[in-house]
Structure formats: C-alpha cells, structure tokens
N, C-alpha and C positions, 0 to 999 in steps of 0.2 A: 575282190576283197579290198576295202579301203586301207588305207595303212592308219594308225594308229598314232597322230603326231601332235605336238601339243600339250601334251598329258602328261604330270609324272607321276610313274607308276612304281609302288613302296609292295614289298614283301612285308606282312603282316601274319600273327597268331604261328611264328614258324617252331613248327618242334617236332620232336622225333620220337618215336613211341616202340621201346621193343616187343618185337612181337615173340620170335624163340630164337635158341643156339645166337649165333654172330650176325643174323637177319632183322632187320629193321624198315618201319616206315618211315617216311618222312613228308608232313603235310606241313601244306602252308596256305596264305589267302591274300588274295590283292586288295589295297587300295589305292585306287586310282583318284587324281586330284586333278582339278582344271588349273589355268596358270594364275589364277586369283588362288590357289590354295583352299578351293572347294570342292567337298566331295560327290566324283562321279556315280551315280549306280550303273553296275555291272548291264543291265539291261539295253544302254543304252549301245554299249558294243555288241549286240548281238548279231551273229553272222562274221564278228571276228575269231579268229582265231589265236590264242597267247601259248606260248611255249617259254616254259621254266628248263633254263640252263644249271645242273648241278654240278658243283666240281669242291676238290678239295684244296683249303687254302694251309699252306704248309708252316710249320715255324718258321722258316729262314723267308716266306714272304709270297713264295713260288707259287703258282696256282696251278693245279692238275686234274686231269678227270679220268687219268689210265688206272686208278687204282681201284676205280669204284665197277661193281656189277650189279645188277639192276633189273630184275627179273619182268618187271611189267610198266615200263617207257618204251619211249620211242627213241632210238637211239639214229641222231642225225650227224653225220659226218665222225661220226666216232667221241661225241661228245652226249652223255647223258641229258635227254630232255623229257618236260612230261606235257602232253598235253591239256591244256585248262580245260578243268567243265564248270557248266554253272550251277550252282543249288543256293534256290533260296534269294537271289539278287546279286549273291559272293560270285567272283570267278577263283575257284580253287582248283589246286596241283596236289596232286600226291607223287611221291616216288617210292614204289614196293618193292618188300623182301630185297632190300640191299644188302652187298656184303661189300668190304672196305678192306682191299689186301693191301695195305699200307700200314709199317708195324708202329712207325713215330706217333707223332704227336698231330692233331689237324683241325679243324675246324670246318664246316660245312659254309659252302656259298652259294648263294643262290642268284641267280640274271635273270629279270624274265626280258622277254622279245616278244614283237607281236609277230605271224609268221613269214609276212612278208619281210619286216626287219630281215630274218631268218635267212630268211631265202635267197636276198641280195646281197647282204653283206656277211662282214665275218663277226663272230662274235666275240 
C-alpha cells in the first residue's frame, strides 16, 4: 500500500443525523487537494486505504475519545475510527449508532489518516 503524502486532505459535507433514543450517525466526505490547491478525484487512490479518527473536543480545549461508543467501526488502539469507502468518485466515512456518555458540553472532531499513517505512527 503506497502511503498517501503530498495531499491535503479537508473533511467535507460533515453532519450528524439522529437516527432514535440518544443513538446517532455521523457521516462525512473527503476532499483531497494536490499542493497547487487542485482537486484530487477519489479514484485515483484506489487500493488506499483512509481511516477517520473521531473523538470529542471538550469546553476547556481537551480532546478525548473514551466517552464515545460506537456500534459499527473499527475501533483501533482504543480510539474510535471508521473505515472509508468509496461511492460515486467520494471517499466517504460513516460512524453508526453512537452513543456519547459525556454529560458536558463537546463538539465532534474528526482526523482522517491514511492507514499506513495509522499504522506507524501515533495519531
């Protein structure tokens, strides 16, 4: 797998959609740009692998991922991720049927990584 370097890559179209009770999705879509600020199509990573890191960003600044549960990711080192797939030319992430045992106040964050990133370093 090639690694993925070069490229900055933006979290786009991100939102969250209740589904029922205190469970939620949360979808989102990449765009990837070359270092002229031109847009890449999805296609051309194919046979990469990207993984979205979720975690919650706190009032006082903190960022944490122990509060969240997360019914259908892939949960690597104990930190919420979800594997990208592609539709359509997008490389899109979902994170399903979450639940959020955190009673403050937070905000959602999103990292994405491609998997070798991942895999060598920390994130």
């Amino acid at each position: 797998m090639e690694k993925v370097s070069g490229y900055n890559i933006n979290v786009i179209n991100f939102r969250d959609c209740i589904t029922r009770g205190s469970q939620f999705t949360i979808a989102c879509q990449l765009d990837i740009n070359d270092a002229d600020g031109n847009s890449v199509p999805a296609d051309e990573f194919e046979g990469n692998v990207f993984v979205a890191h979720l975690s919650l960003l706190l009032e006082n600044g903190e960022e944490v991922s122990s509060f969240i549960e997360c019914s259908s990711s892939i949960f690597y080192e104990g930190n919420t991720v979800s594997e990208g797939f592609q539709d359509g030319g997008a490389i899109l992430f979902e994170f399903e049927n979450l639940k959020i045992h955190y009673p403050g106040s937070y905000c959602f964050k999103i990292a994405v990584f491609d998997m070798e990133q991942v895999l060598v370093g920390p994130m």
